[in-house]
N, C-alpha and C positions, 0 to 999 in steps of 0.2 A: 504493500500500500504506500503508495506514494506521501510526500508531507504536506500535497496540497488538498488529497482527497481526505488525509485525517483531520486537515485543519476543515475540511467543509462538512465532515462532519459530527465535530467538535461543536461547531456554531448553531447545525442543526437543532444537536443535544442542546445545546442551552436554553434555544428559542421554546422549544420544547417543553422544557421546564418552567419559561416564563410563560407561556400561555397554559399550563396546568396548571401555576399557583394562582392564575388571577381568574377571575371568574367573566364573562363576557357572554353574550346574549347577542345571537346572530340576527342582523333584518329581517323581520317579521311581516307575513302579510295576513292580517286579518280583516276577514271579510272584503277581502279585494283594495285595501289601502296597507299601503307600506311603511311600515314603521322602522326607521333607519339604525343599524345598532347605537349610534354615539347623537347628539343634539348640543351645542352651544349654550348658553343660560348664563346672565352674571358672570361673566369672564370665566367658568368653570365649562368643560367637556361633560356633560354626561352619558352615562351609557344605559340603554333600555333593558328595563328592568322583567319587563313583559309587557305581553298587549292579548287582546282576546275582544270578542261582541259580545255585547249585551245583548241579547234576546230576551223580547218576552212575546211570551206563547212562540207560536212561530215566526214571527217580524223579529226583522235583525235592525234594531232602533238607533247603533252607535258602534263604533270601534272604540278601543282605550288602550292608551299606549301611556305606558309610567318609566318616566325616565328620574335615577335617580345620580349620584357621586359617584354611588357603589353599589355595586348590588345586592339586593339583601333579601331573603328567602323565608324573612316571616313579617306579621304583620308590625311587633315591636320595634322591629330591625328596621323597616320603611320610615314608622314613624319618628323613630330616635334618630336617623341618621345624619351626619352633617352636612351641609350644604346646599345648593339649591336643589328644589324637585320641579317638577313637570307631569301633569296629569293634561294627556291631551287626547280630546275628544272628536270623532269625526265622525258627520251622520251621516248613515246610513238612509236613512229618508227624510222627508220633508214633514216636519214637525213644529204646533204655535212653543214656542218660548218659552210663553206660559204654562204649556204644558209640560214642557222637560221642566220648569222651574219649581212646579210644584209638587213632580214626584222626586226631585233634586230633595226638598224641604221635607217630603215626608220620612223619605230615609234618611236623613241627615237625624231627623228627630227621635228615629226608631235606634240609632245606633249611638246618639249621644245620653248621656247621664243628665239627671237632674240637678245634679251639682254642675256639673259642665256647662252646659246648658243655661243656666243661670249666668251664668262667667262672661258668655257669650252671645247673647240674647238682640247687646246692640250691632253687631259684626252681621247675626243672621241675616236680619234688618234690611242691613245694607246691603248683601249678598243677596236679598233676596229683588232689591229695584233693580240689583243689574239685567234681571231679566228683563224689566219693562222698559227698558233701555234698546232691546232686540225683536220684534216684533216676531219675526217668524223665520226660524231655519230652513235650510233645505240641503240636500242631499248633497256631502261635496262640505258644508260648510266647516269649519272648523275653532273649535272652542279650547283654547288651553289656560290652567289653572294654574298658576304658578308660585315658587315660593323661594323666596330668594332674600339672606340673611342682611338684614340690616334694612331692606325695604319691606317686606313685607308678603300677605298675599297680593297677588295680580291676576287680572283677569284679560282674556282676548277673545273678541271673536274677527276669525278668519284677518288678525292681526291690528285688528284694531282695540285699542285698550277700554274695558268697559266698566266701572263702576272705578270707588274710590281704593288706593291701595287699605290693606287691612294686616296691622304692623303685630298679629297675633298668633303663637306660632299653636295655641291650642286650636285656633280657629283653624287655621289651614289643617289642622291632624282630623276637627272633627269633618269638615270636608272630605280627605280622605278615606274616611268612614262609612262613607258613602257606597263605597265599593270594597271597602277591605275591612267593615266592623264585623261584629257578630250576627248582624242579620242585612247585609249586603245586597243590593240591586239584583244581583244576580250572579250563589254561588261559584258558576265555571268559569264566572270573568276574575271571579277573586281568584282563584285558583291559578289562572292564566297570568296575572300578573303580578305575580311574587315568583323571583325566580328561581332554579331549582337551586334544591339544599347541597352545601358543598360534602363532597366524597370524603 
């Protein structure tokens, strides 16, 4: 063996090693929208954490793609982690506002605590006008929720920024909740986007 074939692979082995210790989550396409593995956010890279549709009944209502720092494969893990997140949302059909906004508020409500709840009652509030802010979705549109240390939650649709920032980092968790609490939109999306547990 040559010294230039055991140097190539030597390098191999290394590369090797460093893609087994780190954990990464390949482009995803669900329900026919592509979820890219890495995202930009507050000058940090993130990388996709998972993605999966919300179905209910048989309508496929939304895609969701969770990008976080790091990847994390339980629900604590997502929540505690550091850095910016991204909860991005993309319909699937043409839907009122109002109506994603108020089954947004019901599961929000089902999966937060009464002490919590309390805590964040004025944040809901205002989470909750961003809707009326948006008249009516449709298919293609794109909603991302964001959280990003020092500013806040942030909200988009299909890039435009919509209600006030919300500088609460219980607020954005119970957001999250929404899709990843104990009683969830829809189990196989939670499932879908926490990503797998390390070996």
């Amino acid at each position: 063996m040559t010294a230039v074939s055991k140097f190539s692979k030597a390098v191999l082995a290394c590369m090797f090693l460093v893609m087994a210790s780190g954990q990464t989550i390949a482009a995803v396409d669900a329900g026919g929208v592509k979820y890219e593995d890495t995202m930009a956010l507050g000058g940090k890279e993130l990388v996709l954490n998972g993605a999966g549709v919300r179905n209910k009944f048989v309508v496929k209502v939304y895609a969701a793609g969770l990008y976080l720092a790091e990847a994390q494969s339980t629900v604590d893990g997502v929540l505690k982690v550091d850095g910016p997140r991204r909860m991005r949302l993309v319909m699937l059909r043409d839907i009122s506002a109002e109506d994603l906004g108020s089954a947004f508020m019901v599961a929000l409500s089902q999966n937060t605590s009464e002490q919590d709840m309390a805590k964040i009652v004025t944040h809901v509030s205002k989470y909750g006008e961003m809707f009326g802010q948006v008249s009516f979705l449709r298919r293609g549109d794109i909603i991302d929720t964001d959280w990003i240390p020092g500013v806040g939650n942030q909200c988009y649709v299909n890039g435009k920024k919509v209600g006030p920032n919300i500088p609460d980092p219980l607020f954005y968790n119970s957001v999250l909740r929404i899709w990843l609490g104990d009683k969830p939109v829809d189990p196989a999306l939670k499932a879908k986007l926490l990503a797998p547990a390390k070996k």
